[in-house]
C-alpha positions as CSV (number, residue, x, y, z in Angstrom):
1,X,0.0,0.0,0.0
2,X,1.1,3.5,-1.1
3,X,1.2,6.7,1.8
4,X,-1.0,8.3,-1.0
5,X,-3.8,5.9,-0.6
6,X,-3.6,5.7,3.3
7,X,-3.2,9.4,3.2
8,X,-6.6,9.4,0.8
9,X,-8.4,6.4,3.7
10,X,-7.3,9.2,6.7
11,X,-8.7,11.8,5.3
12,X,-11.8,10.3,3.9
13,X,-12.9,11.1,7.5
14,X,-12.7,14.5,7.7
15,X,-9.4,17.0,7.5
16,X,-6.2,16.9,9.0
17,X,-2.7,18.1,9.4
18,X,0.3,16.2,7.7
19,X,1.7,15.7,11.9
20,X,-1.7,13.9,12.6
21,X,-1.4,12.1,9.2
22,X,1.7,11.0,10.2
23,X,1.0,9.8,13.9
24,X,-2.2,8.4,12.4
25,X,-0.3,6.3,9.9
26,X,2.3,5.1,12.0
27,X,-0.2,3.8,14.6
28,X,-2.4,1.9,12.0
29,X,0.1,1.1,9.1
30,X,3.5,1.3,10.0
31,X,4.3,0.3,13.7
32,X,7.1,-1.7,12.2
33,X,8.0,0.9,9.9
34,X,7.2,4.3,10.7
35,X,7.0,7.3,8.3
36,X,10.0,9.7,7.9
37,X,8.2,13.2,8.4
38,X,10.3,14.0,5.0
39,X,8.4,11.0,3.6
40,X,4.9,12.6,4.9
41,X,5.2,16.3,3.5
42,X,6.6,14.9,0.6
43,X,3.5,12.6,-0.3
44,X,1.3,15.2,0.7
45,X,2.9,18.1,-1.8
46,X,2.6,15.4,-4.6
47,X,-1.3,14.9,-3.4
48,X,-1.6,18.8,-3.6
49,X,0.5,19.0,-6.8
50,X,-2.1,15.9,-9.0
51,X,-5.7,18.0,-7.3
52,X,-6.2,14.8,-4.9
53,X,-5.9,17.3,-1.6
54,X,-6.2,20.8,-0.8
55,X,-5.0,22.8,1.8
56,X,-7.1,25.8,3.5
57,X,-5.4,28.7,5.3
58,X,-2.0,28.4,6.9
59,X,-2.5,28.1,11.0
60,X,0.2,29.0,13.7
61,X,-0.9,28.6,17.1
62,X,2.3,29.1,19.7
63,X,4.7,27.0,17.3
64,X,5.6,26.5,12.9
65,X,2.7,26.9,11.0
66,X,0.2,23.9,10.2
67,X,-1.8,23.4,7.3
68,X,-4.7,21.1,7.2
69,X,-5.3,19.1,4.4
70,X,-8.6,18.1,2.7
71,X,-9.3,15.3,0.5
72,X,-11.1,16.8,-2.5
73,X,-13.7,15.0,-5.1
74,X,-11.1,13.9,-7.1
75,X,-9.1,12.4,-4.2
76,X,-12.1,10.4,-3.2
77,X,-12.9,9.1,-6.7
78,X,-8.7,7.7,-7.1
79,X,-9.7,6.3,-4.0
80,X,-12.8,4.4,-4.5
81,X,-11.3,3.6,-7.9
82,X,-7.8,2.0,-6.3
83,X,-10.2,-0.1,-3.5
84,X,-11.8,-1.4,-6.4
85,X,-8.9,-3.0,-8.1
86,X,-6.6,-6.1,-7.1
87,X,-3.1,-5.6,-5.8
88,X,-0.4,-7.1,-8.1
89,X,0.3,-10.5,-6.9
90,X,4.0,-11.4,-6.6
91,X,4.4,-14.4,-8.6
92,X,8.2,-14.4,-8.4
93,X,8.5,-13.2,-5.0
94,X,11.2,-16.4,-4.3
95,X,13.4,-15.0,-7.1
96,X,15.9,-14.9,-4.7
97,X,15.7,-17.8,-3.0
98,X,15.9,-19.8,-6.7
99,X,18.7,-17.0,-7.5
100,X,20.8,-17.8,-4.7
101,X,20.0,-21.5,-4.9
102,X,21.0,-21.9,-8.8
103,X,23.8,-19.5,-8.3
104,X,25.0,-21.8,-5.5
105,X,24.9,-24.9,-7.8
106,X,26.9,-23.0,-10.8
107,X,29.8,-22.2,-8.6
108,X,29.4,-25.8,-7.2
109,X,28.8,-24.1,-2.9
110,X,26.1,-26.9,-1.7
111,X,22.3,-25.4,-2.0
112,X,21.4,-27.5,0.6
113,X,23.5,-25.5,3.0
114,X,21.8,-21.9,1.6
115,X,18.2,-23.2,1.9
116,X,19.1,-24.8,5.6
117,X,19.9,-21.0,6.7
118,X,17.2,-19.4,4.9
119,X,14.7,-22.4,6.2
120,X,16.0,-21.5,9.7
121,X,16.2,-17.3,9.4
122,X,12.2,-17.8,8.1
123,X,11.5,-20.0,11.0
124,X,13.2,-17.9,13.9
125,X,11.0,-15.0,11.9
126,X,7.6,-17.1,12.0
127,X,8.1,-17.2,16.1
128,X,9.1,-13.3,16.4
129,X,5.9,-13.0,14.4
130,X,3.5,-15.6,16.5
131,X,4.6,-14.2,19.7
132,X,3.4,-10.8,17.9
133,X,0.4,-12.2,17.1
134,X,-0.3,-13.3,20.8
135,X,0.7,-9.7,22.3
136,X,-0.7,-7.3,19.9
137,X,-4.4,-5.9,18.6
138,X,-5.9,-7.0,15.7
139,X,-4.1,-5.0,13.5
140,X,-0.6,-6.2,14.2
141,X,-2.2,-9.7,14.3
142,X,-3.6,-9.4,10.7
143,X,-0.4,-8.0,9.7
144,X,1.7,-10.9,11.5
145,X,-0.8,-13.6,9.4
146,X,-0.3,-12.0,6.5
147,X,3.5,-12.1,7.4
148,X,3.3,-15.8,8.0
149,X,1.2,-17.4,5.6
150,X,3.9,-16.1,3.2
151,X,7.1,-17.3,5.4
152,X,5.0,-20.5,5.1
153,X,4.8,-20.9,1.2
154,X,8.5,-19.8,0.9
155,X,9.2,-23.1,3.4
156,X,7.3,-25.3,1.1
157,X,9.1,-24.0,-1.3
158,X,12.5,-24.6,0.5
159,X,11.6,-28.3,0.6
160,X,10.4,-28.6,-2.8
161,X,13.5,-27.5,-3.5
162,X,15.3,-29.1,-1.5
163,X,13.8,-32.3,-2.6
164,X,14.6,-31.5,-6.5
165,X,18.2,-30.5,-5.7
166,X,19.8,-33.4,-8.0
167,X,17.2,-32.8,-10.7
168,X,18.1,-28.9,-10.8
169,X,21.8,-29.9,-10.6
170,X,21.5,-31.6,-13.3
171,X,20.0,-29.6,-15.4
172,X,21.8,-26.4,-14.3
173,X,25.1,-28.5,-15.0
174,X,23.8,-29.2,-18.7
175,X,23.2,-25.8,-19.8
């Protein structure tokens, strides 16, 4: 997901100011990865720039001034029309893993040791992730399944692989 669309979804409620955007986004969408304020003002100037906010007055209140940003028709409508469409999926997501695991074989390092490490870094990841999953709010724990369900499909893949390793040798070899 883009800050542009969750910037749109925040403000679909009702104006705000890019420091409340910010806090906002960081608490819903990016606890593990939080906004750079750069990252914020910047999104927001290109929203401004392609008619998807506007801004009204410029405030200052004891501090910098603040401007508060609306979502305009146009905003709303890119909105709507982006919920409405599938996100890419990532069919070669394990790129890679099948990178590092071929590359392994052509300069004759064992694969079997590669996909051993990355078998153990996803599993050491899946319980940082369950223990999440236990702690946190629904959010985090939709998030953390998401997170998962993915970890698990690359580890089917690692013992596919894994299981194929003298087939792929082979035909690696003969190329």
């Amino acid at each position: 997901m883009t800050a542009t669309f969750a910037f749109m979804g925040l403000l679909h409620a009702g104006p705000s100011y890019g420091y409340d955007l910010k806090k906002d986004y960081d608490e819903l969408f990016g606890r593990e990865k939080p906004l750079a304020f750069g990252q914020v003002y910047a999104t927001l100037a290109r929203m401004l720039r392609d008619g998807q906010v506007v801004t009204g007055e410029a405030e200052q209140q004891g501090g910098p001034e603040r401007k508060r940003y609306a979502l305009t028709p146009r905003g709303r409508s890119e909105l709507v029309e982006w919920l409405g469409q599938p996100e890419a999926t990532q069919a070669g997501s394990q790129a890679g893993l099948f990178v590092k695991v071929a590359t392994a074989i052509l300069v004759d390092e064992s694969p079997n040791d590669f996909l051993d490490l990355q078998r153990a870094a996803h599993l050491q990841k899946m319980r940082e992730l369950t223990k999440l999953r236990r702690e946190g709010d629904l959010a985090q724990t939709l998030r953390a399944d998401y997170a998962l369900f993915h970890l698990e499909a690359d580890l089917r893949w690692i013992d596919v692989t894994a299981a194929r390793i003298q087939e792929l040798t082979k035909e690696i070899r003969s190329c």
